[in-house]
C-alpha positions in Angstrom: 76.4 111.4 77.2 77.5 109.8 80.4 75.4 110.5 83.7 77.0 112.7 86.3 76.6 111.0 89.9 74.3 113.6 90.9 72.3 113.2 87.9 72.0 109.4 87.9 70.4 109.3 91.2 67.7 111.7 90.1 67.0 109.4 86.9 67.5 106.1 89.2 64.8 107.6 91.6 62.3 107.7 88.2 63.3 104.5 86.7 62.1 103.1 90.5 59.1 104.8 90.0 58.3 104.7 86.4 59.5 102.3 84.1 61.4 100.1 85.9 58.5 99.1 87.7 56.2 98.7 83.9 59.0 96.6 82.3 59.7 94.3 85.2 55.8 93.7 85.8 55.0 93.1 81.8 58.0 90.8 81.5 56.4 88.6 84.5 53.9 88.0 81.8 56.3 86.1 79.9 56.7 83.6 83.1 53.0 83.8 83.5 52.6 82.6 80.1 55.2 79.7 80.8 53.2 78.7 83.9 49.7 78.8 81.8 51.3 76.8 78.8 53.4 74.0 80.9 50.8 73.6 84.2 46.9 74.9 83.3 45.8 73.6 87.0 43.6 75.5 89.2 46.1 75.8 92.2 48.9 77.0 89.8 46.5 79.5 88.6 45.8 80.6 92.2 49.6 81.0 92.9 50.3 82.8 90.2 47.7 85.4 91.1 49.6 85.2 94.6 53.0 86.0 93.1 52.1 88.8 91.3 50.5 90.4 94.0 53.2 90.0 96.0 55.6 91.3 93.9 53.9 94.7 93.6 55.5 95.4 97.0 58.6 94.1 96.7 61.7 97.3 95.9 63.2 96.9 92.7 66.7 96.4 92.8 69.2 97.1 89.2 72.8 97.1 88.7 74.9 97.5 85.8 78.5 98.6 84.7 77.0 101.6 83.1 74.7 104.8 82.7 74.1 106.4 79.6 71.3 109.3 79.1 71.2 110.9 75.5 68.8 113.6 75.6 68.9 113.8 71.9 67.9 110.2 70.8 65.7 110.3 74.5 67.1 107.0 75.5 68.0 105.9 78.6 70.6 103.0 78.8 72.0 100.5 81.0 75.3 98.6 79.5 77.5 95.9 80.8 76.1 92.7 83.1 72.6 94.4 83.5 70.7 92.5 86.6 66.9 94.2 87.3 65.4 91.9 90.4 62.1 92.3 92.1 61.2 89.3 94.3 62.2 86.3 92.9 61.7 87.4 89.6 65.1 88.6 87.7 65.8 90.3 84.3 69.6 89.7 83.1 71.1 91.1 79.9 73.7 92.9 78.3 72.0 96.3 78.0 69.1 97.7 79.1 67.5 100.6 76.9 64.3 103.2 77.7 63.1 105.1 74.6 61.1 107.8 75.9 58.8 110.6 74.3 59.5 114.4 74.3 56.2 116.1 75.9 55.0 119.6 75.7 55.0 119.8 79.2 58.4 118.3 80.4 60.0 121.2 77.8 57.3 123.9 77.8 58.4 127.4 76.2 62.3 126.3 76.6 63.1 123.4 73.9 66.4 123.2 75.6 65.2 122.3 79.0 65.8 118.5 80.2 63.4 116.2 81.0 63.8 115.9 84.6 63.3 112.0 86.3 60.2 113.4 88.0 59.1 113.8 84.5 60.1 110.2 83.3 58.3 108.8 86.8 54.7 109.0 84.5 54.2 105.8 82.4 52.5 107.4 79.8 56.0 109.1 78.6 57.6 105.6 78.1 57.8 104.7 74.0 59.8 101.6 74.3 62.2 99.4 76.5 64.3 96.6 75.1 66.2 94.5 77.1 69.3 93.2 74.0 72.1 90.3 74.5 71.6 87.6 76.2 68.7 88.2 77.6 67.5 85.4 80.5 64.4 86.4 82.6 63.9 83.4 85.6 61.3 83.0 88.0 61.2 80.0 90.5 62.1 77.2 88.3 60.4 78.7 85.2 63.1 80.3 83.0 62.5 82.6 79.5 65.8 83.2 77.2 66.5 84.8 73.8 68.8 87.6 72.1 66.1 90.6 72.6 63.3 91.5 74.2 61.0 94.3 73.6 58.1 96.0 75.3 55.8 98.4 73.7 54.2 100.9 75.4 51.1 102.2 73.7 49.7 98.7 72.7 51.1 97.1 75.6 52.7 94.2 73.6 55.8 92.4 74.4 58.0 90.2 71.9 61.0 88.1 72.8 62.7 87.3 69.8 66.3 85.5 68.4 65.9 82.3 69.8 63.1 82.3 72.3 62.1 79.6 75.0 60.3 79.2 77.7 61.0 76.3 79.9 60.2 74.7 83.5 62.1 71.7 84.4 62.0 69.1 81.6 58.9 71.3 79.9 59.8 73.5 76.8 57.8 76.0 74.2 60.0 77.7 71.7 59.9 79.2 68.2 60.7 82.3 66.1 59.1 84.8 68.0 57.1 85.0 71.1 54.7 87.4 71.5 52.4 88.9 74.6 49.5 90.8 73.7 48.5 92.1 77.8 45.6 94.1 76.6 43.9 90.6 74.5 45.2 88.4 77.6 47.0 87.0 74.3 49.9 85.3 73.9 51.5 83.6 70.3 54.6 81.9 69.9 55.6 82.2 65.9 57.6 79.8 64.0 59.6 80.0 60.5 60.5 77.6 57.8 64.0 77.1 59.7 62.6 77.7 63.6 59.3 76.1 64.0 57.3 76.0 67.1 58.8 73.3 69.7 57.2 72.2 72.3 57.9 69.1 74.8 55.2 68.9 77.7 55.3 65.9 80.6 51.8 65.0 82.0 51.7 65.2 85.4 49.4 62.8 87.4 46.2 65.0 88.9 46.5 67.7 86.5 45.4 69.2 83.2 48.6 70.3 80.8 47.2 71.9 77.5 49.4 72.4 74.5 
């Protein structure tokens, strides 16, 4: 069902809090991983670090054509020329979808009761977010694409799938799948008979690039 106006503030005032704030931070990880795989130098390293910390206090900022809450499937959904920003660091697709959990406490002894966005505010509620269609994720000049892009809560693993890259100027890394495993500092890029793993890296004088 469509959000009421009323009710979408409430839910816009947990996604600030809550989830917004996980999906936005794990997807930096994808740029982080572009910046690791393209330029290994210390001083990239140390600005990195920088960045992130930074963007921990920067207000997050989303706007789409649409707000969808269906209790029943507990799924949150943004449709239509989705835009999530915080910083410099900006999440575009076509929808934007939160699969969340049903708790014992957010219903209690009424089953009918909604979950209220105080209750979607805790991160440990969040299932699964996928950002679908055209997803582009930029930072700087570093730029992640592909058709989908799902992060999983529990395990705290991300995948980009349907034509992923990862580029930075005239540097590239793409392939099947890529995958970011936070919790084994991890990352894999997958290929497939048809989509193997590219990659096109340019030395640059004074610094280490690793493939």
């Amino acid at each position: 069902m469509c959000c009421k106006k009323g009710n979408a503030e409430g839910f816009l005032i947990g996604l600030k809090r809550g989830f917004l704030r996980i999906f936005l931070i794990t997807l930096l990880a994808i740029v982080g991983f572009g910046i690791t795989f393209l330029n290994t130098g210390v001083e990239s390293a140390k600005d990195n670090t920088q960045s992130k910390a930074a963007q921990k206090e920067e207000p997050i900022h989303i706007v789409s054509d649409r707000l969808e809450v269906n209790q029943g499937k507990r799924e949150i959904i943004f449709l239509g020329h989705v835009m999530a920003k915080k910083g410099d660091l900006t999440v575009l697709g076509d929808r934007m979808i939160v699969i969340y959990r049903s708790t014992k406490k957010a219903a209690g002894n009424n089953p009918e009761k909604n979950v209220s966005s105080t209750d979607l505010s805790g991160t440990k509620q969040i299932e699964k977010i996928l950002a679908q269609g055209n997803v582009k994720i930029s930072k700087g000049d570093i730029v992640a694409v592909g058709d989908k892009a799902t992060y999983y809560q529990d395990i705290e693993k991300l995948v980009l799938e349907g034509n992923p890259r990862i580029s930075r100027g005239g540097d590239f890394i793409s392939g099947q799948k890529v995958i970011i495993l936070l919790k084994e500092n991890k990352s894999i890029v997958e290929g497939g008979r048809d989509e193997p793993v590219k990659a096109t890296i340019h030395p640059k004088s004074g610094k280490l690039v690793t493939q």
